[in-house]
N, C-alpha and C positions, 0 to 999 in steps of 0.2 A: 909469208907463203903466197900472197898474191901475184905479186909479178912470175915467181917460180910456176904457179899455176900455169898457165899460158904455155904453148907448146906443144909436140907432137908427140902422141902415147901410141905403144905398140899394145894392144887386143889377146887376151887368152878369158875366153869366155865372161864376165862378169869385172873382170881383173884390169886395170889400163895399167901401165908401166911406163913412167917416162924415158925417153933418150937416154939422160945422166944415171940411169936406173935408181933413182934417190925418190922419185915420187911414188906411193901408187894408189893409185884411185879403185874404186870398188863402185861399180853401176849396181842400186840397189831396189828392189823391186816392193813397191805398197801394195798389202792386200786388201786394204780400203782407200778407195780413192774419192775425190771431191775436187769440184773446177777449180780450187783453191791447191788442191794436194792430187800432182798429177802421179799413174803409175810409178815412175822414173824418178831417183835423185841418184845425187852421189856426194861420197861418203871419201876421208881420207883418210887411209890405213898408217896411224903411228908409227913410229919406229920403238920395238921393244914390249911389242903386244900391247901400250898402254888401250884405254878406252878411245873405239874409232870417231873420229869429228867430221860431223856432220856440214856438208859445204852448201847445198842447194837441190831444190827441186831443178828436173830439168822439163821443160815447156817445150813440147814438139811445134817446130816452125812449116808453114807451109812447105812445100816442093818438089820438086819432081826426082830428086832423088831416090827417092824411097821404091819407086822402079828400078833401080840398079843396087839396091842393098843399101842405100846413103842414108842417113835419118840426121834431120839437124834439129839441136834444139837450140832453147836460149836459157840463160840461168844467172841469177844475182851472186856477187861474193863480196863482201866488204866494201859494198857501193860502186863497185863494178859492173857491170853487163856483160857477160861472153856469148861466142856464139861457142856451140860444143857439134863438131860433124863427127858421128860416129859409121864405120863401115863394119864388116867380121873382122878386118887384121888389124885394125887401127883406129885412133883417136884423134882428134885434133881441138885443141883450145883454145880461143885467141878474145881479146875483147874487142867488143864493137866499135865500129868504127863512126866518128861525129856523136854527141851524146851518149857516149858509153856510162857516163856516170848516174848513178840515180838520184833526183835533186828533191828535199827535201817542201814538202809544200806546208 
């Protein structure tokens, strides 16, 4: 699922939906938060009702977006890095660019 990750999702409130309509993401909201466990993760809806899997916190990135509705974060997945830009109609996933991997110390 990692590479599948990556991609541009269309937005219905909470809900992302990918292009190939085969993915969808669920933006899900903590009611306790800590610098370690930010409001924000996202979760990946199974196919067949199984138990939904759990992908990353997402980490608000600075920028000026957020004057025009844009919110970007950043978030870990199987030693990945993405950046995630969220707008009201849309999503966008992609992994970072130079050092996207997380290296083990």
């Amino acid at each position: 699922m990692t590479s599948k990750l990556e991609g541009r999702y269309q937005r219905a409130k909470s809900k992302l939906l990918n292009q190939l309509g085969t993915h969808i993401l669920t933006i899900g909201h903590r009611k306790n938060t800590t610098p370690q466990k930010p409001p924000l993760y996202l979760l990946y809806k199974t196919p067949g009702g199984q138990k939904d899997k759990y992908i990353s916190s997402l980490y608000e990135m600075p920028g000026e977006g957020k004057q025009i509705g844009i919110y970007t974060y950043s978030m870990d997945f199987s030693g990945t890095r993405y950046v995630v830009t969220i707008s009201d109609t849309e999503a966008n996933i992609r992994a970072m660019q130079g050092g996207g991997t997380k290296k083990s110390v």
